[in-house]
C-alpha positions in Angstrom: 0.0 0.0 0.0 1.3 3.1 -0.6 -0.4 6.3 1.0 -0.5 10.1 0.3 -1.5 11.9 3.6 -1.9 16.2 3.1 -2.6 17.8 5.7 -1.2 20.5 7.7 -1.6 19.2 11.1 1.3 16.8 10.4 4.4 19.5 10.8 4.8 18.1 14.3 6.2 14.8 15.7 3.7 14.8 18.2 1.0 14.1 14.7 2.9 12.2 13.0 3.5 9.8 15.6 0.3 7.6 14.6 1.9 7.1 11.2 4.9 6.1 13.2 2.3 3.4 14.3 1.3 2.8 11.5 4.6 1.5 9.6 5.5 -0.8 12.6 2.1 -2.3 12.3 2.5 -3.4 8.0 6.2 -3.7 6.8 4.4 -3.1 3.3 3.2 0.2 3.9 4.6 3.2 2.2 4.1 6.7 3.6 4.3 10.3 2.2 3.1 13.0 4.1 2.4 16.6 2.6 2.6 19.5 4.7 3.1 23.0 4.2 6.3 24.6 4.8 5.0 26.9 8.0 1.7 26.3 9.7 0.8 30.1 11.6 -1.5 28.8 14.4 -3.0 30.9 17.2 -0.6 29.9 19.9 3.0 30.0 17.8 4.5 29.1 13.9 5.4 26.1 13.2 7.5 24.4 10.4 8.1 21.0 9.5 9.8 18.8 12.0 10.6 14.8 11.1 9.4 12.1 14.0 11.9 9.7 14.9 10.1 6.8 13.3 9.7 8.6 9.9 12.5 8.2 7.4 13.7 11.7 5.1 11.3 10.7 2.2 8.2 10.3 4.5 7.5 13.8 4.9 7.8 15.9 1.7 7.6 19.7 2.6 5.5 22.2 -0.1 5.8 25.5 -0.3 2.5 27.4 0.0 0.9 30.4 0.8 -2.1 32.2 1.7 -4.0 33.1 5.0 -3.5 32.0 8.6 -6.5 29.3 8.0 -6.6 26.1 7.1 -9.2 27.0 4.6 -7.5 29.7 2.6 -4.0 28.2 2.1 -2.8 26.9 -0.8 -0.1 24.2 -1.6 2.4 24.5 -4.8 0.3 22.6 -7.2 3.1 21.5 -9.1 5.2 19.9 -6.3 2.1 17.8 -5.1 1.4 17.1 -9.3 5.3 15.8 -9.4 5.2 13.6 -5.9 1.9 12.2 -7.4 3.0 10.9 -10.8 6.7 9.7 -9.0 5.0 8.2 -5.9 2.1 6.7 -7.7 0.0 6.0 -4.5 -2.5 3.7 -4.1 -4.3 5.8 -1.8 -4.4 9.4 -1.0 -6.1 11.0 2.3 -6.9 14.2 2.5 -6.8 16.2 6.4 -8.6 19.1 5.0 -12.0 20.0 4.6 -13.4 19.3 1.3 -13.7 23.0 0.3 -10.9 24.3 1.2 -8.5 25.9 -0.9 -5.9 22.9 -0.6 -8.8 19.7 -0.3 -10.4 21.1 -3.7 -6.7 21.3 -4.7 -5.6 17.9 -3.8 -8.8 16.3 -4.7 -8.5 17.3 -8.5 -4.8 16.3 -8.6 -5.5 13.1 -7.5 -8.8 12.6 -10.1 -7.1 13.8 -12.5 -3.3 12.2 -12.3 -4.0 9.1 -10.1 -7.9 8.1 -10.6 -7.4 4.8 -9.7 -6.2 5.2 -6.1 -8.7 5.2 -3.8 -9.4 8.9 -1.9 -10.6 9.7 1.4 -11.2 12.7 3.5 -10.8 13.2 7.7 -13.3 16.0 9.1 -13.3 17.8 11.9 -16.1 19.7 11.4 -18.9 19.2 14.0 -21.4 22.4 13.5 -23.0 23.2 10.3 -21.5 26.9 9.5 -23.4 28.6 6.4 -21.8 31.5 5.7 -23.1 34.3 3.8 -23.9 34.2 -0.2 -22.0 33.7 -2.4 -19.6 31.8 0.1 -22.0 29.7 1.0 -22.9 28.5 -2.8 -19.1 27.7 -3.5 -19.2 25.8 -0.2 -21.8 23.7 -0.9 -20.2 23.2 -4.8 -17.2 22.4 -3.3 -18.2 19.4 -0.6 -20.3 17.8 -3.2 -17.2 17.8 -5.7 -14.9 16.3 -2.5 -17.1 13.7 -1.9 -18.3 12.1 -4.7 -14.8 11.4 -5.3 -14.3 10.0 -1.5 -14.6 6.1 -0.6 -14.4 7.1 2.8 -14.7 10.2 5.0 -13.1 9.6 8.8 -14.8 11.9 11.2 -13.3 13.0 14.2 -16.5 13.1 16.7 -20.2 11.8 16.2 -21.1 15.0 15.9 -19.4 15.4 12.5 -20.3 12.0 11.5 -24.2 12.7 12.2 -23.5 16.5 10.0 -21.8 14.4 7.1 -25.2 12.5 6.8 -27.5 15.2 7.6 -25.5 17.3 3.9 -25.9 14.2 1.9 -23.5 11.8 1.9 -24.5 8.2 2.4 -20.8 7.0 1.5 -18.4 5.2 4.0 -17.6 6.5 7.4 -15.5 6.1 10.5 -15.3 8.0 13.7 -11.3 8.0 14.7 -10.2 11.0 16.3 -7.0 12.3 14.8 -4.3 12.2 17.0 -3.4 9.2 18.9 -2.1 8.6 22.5 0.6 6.2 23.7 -1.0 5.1 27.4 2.3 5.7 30.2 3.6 3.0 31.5 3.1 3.2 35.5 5.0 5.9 37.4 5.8 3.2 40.2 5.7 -0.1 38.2 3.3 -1.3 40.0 -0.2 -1.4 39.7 -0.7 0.7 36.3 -1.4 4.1 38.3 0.4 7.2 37.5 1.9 8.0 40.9 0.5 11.4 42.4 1.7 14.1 44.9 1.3 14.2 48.3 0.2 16.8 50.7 -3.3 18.3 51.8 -2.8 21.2 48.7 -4.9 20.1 45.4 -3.7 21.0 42.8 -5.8 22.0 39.8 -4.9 22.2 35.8 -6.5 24.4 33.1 -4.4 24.1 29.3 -5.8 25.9 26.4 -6.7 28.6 24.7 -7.9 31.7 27.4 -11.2 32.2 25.8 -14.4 32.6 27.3 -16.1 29.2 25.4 -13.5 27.0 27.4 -15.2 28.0 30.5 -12.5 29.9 32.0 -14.4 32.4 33.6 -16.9 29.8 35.1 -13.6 28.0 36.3 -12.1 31.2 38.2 -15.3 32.4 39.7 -15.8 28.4 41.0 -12.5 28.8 42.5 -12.9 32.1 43.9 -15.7 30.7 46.6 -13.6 27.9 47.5 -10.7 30.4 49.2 -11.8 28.2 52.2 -10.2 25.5 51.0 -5.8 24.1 49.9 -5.5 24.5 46.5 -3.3 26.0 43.5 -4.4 26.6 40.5 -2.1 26.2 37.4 -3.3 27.7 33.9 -1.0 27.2 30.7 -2.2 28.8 27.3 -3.0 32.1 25.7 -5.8 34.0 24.1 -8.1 37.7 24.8 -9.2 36.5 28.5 -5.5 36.3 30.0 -5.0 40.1 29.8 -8.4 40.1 32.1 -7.0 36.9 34.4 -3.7 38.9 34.9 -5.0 42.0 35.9 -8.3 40.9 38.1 -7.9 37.2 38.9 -3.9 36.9 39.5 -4.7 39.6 42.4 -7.1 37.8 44.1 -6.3 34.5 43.8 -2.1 35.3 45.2 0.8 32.4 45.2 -2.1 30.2 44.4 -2.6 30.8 41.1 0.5 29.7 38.2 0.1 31.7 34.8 2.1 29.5 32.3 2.8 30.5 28.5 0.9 28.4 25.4 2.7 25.2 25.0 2.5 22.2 22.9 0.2 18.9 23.1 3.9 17.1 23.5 4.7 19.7 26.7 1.2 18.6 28.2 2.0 15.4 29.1 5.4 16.2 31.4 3.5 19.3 33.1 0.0 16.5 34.1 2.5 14.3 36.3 1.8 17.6 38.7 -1.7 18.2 38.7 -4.6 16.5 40.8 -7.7 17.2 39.1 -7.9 18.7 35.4 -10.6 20.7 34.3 -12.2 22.0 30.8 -15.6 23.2 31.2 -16.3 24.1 27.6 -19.6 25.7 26.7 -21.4 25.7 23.0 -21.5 29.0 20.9 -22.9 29.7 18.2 -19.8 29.2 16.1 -18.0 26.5 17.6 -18.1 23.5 20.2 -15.3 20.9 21.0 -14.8 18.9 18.7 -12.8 16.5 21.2 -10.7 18.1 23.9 -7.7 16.1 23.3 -6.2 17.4 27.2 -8.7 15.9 28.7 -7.6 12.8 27.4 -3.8 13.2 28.1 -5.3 13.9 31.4 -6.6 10.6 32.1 -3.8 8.8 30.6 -2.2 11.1 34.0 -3.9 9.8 35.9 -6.0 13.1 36.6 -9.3 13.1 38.3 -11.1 15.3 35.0 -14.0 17.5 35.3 -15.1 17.9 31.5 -18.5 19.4 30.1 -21.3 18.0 27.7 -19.4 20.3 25.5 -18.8 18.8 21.7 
């Protein structure tokens, strides 16, 4: 099998590790991954870094350009053209939405120069966005071009698997969220559980984005009528509300409170070994909802007690 993966998510290790997974599990399997030569996301930039795992030719780097989005950038045609018709893949997945710039891109390369492999799509998208005319007509054209070309669309939640039906398509369809986890082996090497600290002080974690839909705010003012009580708070993670938490929370809440910087999913993991119970309460807006909280999920593999919301 040979497989060619775009997608702009894959720039870090911490990604690509499940394709790392996926070469030890079939000696026959041949990767390429596409990515963009910078990825600008809303914590730092990032550019193309090889997993350990992953040998030179697996990840092939394309110069691009366009917006900050996802949706707006665009991949050197001619690169992904040339990888296509020397790679020859039997299959080519796509981890971008079917209308944007790059999934229309990639999806008529691969109709036109390798109609034979087999294409599918992963999706993140769990609320159904209809954005003003004429956006929302090219939309539309564009989904219904990406999937009656797919043989199988991976969703990353229920959510997006239910929307998938609900716009039409009837096709193949998996719910696999995107980025694996390696469980930790046990702390002690005893009975599997992540050893914790000790002490009468809990200590509590909050790492993401400082915005109001991650139930921040409802976090602070919950802690602020617990003053009664041991604990620390640590926060990790950037965004509008931190100017706010600096100025009117930090005050308040003394040595108890630990203001971190943004850092990545593969930083998470070392900074849980410290914290007692994690916590993302995450409302609904209009214009988004989790789509799966993926630090809730290192948390447990902590060993954290995790308070989560019906959130996504």
């Amino acid at each position: 099998m040979k497989l060619l993966v775009v997608g702009h998510s894959y720039v870090t290790p911490f990604a690509q590790a499940k394709y790392v997974a996926m070469k030890a599990l079939s000696r026959n399997l041949e990767i390429r991954l596409v990515v963009p030569h910078v990825v600008r996301h809303v914590f730092a930039e990032y550019r193309p870094t090889l997993s350990a795992g992953l040998a030179s030719e697996d990840l092939v780097v394309v110069p691009s350009w366009g917006g900050s989005s996802n949706m707006t950038y665009l991949m050197d045609p001619v690169s992904i053209a040339r990888l296509i018709l020397r790679f020859r893949p039997t299959h080519v997945h796509i981890e971008e939405d079917p209308h944007s710039v790059v999934g229309f891109e990639t999806t008529v390369l691969a109709s036109t120069l390798c109609p034979k492999a087999a294409l599918s799509f992963f999706l993140w998208d769990n609320l159904n966005r209809n954005p003003s005319w004429p956006l929302s007509a090219i939309k539309r054209a564009l989904t219904r071009f990406g999937m009656s070309r797919a043989r199988l669309v991976v969703c990353g939640n229920r959510d997006g698997q239910r929307l998938l039906a609900a716009k039409g398509y009837h096709g193949a369809s998996e719910v696999i969220p995107q980025i694996g986890l390696d469980a930790l082996p046990p702390a002690d090497g005893g009975d599997g559980r992540v050893a914790r600290p000790t002490g009468d002080t809990t200590t509590i974690g909050f790492f993401g984005r400082m915005v109001e839909e991650k139930g921040v705010l409802d976090l602070l003012t919950a802690l602020s009528r617990l003053m009664d009580r041991s604990w620390r708070l640590i926060m990790a993670g950037d965004g509008p509300l931190r100017q706010e938490i600096e100025a009117t929370w930090r005050p308040q809440f003394g040595d108890r409170m630990t203001l971190l910087g943004p850092m990545s999913h593969a930083d998470v993991q070392e900074h849980l070994s410290g914290i007692d119970v994690f916590v993302l309460p995450s409302y609904s807006i209009p214009a988004w909802k989790e789509q799966l909280g993926i630090t809730l999920v290192q948390a447990m593999f902590a060993g954290c007690a995790c308070i989560g919301s019906t959130c996504g």
